[in-house]
Steps between C-alpha positions, in 0.01 A plus 500: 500500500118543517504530125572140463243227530515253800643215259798766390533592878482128590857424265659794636462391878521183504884453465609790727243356797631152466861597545457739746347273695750217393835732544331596844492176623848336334662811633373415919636139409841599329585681773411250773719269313782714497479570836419118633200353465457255137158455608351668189815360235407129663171531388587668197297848524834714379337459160373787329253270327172705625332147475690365830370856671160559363227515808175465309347777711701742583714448168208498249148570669622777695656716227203448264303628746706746585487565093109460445457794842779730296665494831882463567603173347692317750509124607749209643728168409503218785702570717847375478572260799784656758580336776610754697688316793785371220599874422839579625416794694128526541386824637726646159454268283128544535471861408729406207314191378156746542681781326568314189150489401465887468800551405483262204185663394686856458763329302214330295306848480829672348573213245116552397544895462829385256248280306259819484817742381586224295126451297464893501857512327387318231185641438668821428674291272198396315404179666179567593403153633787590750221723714463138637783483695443864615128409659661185636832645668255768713288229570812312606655841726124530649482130632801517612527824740116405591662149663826637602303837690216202639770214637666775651227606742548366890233249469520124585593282280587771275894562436512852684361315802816269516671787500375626763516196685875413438538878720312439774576358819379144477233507746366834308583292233242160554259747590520689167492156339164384716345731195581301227159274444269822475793701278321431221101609620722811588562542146174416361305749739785725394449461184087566439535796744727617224753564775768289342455682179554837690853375672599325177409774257762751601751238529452375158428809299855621617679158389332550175601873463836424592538209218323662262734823543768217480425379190406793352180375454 
């Protein structure tokens, strides 16, 4: 895509950050409702509206920046509110509520790489303009394994870490949790030692590969 100008590039990310960070967050809150708690329904966050989820800085400041460095593109909705103490069985429901996030994200990054076979399709057909939905599916797969493979990782507050938690003893357990207010300067000083790009990287070249292959693309 580095043959496009920053306005082109601007279009096609725009849509495929906002709902990956939208699905993300409707997906945590979905599940909690199924499994108990109407916290997030009550307050009427199960919208897929990206205006109800849009953080101003890690929703729009943080992936320009991330845009303007030509690093990773990545950011975050508000969170949807859980209250975890109405969920029928807590220590499962937990991992499943944290699971959804991720595991929306895959789903989102496979509908994207149909919208990419889709566009190329047609361009063999002599739609040229269609090359648009071919730069905008990738950049919809690559958003989308980038947050599944970085909620994943077994740091507080991020989804791997209640995970994590929802195994461990609960004593282990609080402890583990004590981390949670300095989970994020763990990411930041992970991230400009370039360490975060180094565990990521792997992770989500593979998920691309493997959709790509997929698709055929």
């Amino acid at each position: 895509m580095n043959q496009l100008d920053w306005i082109q590039q601007i279009t096609i990310w725009i849509l495929p950050v906002l709902f990956a960070v939208t699905v993300h967050e409707v997906a945590h809150g979905w599940v909690a409702h199924k499994l108990g708690d109407k916290t997030a329904f009550f307050l009427g966050r199960l919208s897929l509206n990206p205006v109800k989820h849009i953080d101003l800085f890690g929703t729009i400041i943080v992936p320009c920046l991330c845009f303007l460095g030509g690093n990773f593109i990545f950011g975050w909705a508000k969170p949807v509110p859980i209250d975890w103490r109405n969920l029928k069985n807590p220590r499962r429901d937990t991992a499943l509520v944290a699971l959804a996030g991720p595991v929306s994200n895959l789903l989102m990054a496979l509908l994207w790489g149909g919208v990419a076979k889709g566009g190329m399709i047609a361009v063999q057909s002599g739609m040229p303009m269609a090359v648009f939905l071919v730069y905008m599916g990738s950049a919809g797969i690559m958003i989308n394994v980038l947050l599944m493979a970085l909620n994943i990782l077994p740091i507080p507050p991020l989804d791997g870490s209640r995970v994590v938690s929802s195994l461990l003893p609960n004593s282990a357990a609080r402890v583990y949790g004590s981390i949670e207010p300095y989970g994020m300067i763990i990411l930041v000083a992970l991230m400009l030692t370039n360490t975060l790009s180094k565990i990521l990287g792997p992770m989500v070249g593979w998920a691309q590969v493997v959709i790509f292959s997929l698709f055929s693309l």
